[in-house]
N, C-alpha and C positions, 0 to 999 in steps of 0.2 A: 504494500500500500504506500501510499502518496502521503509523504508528514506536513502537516500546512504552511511551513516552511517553504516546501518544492512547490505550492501549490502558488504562493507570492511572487515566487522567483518565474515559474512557469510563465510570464505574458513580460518576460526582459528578452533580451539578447541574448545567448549564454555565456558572450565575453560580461557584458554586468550584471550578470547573475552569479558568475564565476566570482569578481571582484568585489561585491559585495557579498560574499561569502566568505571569502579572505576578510573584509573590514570587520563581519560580527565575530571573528574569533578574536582578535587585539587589532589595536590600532596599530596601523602601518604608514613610512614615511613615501613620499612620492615617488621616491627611487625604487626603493625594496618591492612596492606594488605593480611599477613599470615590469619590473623583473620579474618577477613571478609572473608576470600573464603573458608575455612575452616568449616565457620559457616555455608555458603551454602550448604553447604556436599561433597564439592571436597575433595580426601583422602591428607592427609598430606604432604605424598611423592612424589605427581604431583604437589602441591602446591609448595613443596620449588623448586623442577626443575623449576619449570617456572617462580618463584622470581628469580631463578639467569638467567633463560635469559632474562626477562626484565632488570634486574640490566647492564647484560651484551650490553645490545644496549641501555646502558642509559635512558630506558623509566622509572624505578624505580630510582633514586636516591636522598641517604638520605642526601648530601649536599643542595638537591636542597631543600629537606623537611623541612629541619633545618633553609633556609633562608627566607622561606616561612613562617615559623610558628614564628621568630624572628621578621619579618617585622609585621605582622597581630597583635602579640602582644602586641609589641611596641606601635603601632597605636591604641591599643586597653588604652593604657597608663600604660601599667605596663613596673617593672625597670629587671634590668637581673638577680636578685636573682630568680623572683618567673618567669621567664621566662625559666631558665633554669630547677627548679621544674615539670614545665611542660614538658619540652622535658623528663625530667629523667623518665617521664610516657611512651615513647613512644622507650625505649630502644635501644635508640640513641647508636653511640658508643662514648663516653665522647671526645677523641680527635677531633673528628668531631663536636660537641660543642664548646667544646672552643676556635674552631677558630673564634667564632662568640663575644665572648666578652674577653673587656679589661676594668675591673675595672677602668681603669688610666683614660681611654679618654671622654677628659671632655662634651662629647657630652652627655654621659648619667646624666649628671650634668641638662646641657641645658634641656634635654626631661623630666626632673623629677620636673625642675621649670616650663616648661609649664604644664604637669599635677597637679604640687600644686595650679597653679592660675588659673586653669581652673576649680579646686573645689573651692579654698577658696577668687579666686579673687588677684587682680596684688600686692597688699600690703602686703607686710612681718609684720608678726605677731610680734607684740614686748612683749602681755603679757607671761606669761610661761607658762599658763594651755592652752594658743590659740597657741605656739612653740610645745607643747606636743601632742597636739591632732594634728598638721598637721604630727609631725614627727612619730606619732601610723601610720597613714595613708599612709603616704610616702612608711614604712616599711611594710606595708600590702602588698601595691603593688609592692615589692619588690625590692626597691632601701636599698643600705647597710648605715649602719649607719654612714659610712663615706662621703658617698654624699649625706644625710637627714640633716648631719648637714650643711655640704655645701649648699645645696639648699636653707634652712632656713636664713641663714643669708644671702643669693648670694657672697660670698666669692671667686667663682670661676671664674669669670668676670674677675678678672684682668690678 
């Protein structure tokens, strides 16, 4: 049987039906969507037509992509260096990034000492080969060497 799902999509195209089918599992950025239906073998030029009228009724949109892939990341415990690394994969357009981070705000301070004490445990490291190897670490997962050293010491508390 037909789930009414198939029965909605049933009077589309099956390139957007296919595409919006991809958007209701996660959001996806304009690239990554190009791709995928492209890969299926829809020709390029039906492709971008129908990326800009999803875009145009808001069913594609790559702010909504961007805050989506910010929060997951974040959550995931990495800092904004290696967060934004990631979207520069998915050829965002950079203004629409940086709406999403401010080096200054000290939230990304707060979320990078719950990721240090979540590896290494609630106590600040006092020897320097154990400050070194949290702040290798820190810096892995993408916080800038201005909030690793903050973190390390908690400095940013007051």
């Amino acid at each position: 049987g037909r789930s009414s799902g198939s029965l909605i999509l049933s009077g589309m195209t099956p390139l957007r039906a296919r595409a919006i089918r991809i958007l209701t599992q996660r959001e996806h950025s304009r690239s990554d969507l190009k791709r995928k239906l492209i890969s299926k073998g829809f020709p390029e030029h039906d492709v971008l037509e129908i990326l800009d009228q999803l875009a145009s009724e808001n069913l594609l949109n790559e702010s909504r992509f961007v805050a989506s892939c910010v929060r997951s990341l974040r959550n995931r415990g990495y800092g904004p260096v290696r967060i934004q690394r990631e979207l520069s994969a998915h050829h965002i357009d950079p203004e629409i990034v940086q709406q999403y981070f401010d080096f200054s705000d000290p939230d990304w301070c707060l979320h990078g000492c719950k990721v240090r004490s979540k590896k290494f445990g609630p106590e600040l490291p006092e020897e320097m080969s154990d400050k070194l190897k949290q702040a290798r670490f820190l810096e892995y997962r993408g916080f800038t060497q201005a909030m690793v050293q903050k973190i390390i010491k908690a400095d940013f508390m007051e």
